[in-house]
C-alpha positions as CSV (number, residue, x, y, z in Angstrom):
1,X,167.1,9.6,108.4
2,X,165.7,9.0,105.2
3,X,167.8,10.0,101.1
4,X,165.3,11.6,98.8
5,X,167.0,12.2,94.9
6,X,165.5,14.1,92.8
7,X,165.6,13.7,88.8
8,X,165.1,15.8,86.5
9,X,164.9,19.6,88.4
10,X,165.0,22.1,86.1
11,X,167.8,24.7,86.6
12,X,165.1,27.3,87.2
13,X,163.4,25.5,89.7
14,X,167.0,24.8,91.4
15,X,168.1,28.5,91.2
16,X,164.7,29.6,92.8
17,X,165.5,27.3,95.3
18,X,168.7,28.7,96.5
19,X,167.6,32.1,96.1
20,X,164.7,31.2,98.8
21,X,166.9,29.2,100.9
22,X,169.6,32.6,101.2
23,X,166.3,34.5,101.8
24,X,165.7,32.0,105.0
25,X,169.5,31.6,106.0
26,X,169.3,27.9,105.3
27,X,171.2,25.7,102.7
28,X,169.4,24.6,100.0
29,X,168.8,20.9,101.4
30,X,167.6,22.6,104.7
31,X,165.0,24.7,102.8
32,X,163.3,21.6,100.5
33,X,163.3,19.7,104.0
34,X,161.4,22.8,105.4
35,X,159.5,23.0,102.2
36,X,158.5,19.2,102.4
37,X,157.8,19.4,105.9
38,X,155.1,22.2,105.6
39,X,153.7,20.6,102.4
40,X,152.7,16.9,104.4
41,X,151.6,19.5,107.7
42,X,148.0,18.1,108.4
43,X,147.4,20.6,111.0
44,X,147.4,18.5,113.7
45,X,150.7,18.9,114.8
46,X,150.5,22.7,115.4
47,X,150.9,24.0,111.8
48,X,148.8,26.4,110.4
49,X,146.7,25.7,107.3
50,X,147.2,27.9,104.2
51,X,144.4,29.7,104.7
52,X,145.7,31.1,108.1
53,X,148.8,31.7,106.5
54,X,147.7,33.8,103.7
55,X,145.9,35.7,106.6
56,X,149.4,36.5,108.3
57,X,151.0,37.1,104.9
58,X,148.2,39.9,104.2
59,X,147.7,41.1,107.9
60,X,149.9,43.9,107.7
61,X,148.2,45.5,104.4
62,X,145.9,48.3,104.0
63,X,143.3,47.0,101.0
64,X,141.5,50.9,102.2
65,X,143.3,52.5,98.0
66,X,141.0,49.5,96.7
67,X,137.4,50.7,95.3
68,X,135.2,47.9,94.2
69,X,132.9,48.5,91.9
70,X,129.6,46.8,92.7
71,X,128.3,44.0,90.3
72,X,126.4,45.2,87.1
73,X,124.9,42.1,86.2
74,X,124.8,38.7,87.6
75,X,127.0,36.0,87.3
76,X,126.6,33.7,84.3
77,X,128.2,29.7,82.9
78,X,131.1,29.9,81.0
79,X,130.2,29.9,77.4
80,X,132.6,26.9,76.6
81,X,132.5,25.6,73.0
């Protein structure tokens, strides 16, 4: 097995890090390996892409309490100076 180190980590980014590895019951180094591993999935070893993850994430919700207004006028550039 390969040894990754990495510098410079914030604290923050470190403390987030723990705080979603307790979420998922792992240790720390088990959760960036799981991290890592998701973020280099291609799909073609049975992953799912992020777009058919953000479709489980959201499956659950009702979006029915949302009213969307209709467009009033049509879309236009960005006035950029």
């Amino acid at each position: 097995m390969a040894t990754i180190t990495v510098r410079a980590l914030s604290e923050e980014t470190k403390a987030r890090l723990r705080l979603r590895a307790a979420r998922n019951g792992r240790s720390t180094e088990a959760e960036v390996r799981a991290i890592l591993d998701a973020a280099v999935n291609d799909g073609t070893d049975g992953g799912t892409g992020l777009g058919t993850q953000f479709a489980d994430l959201f499956a659950g919700l009702d979006a029915g309490g949302f009213d969307i207004e209709p467009r009033s006028e049509m879309p236009r550039a960005a006035d950029i100076p």
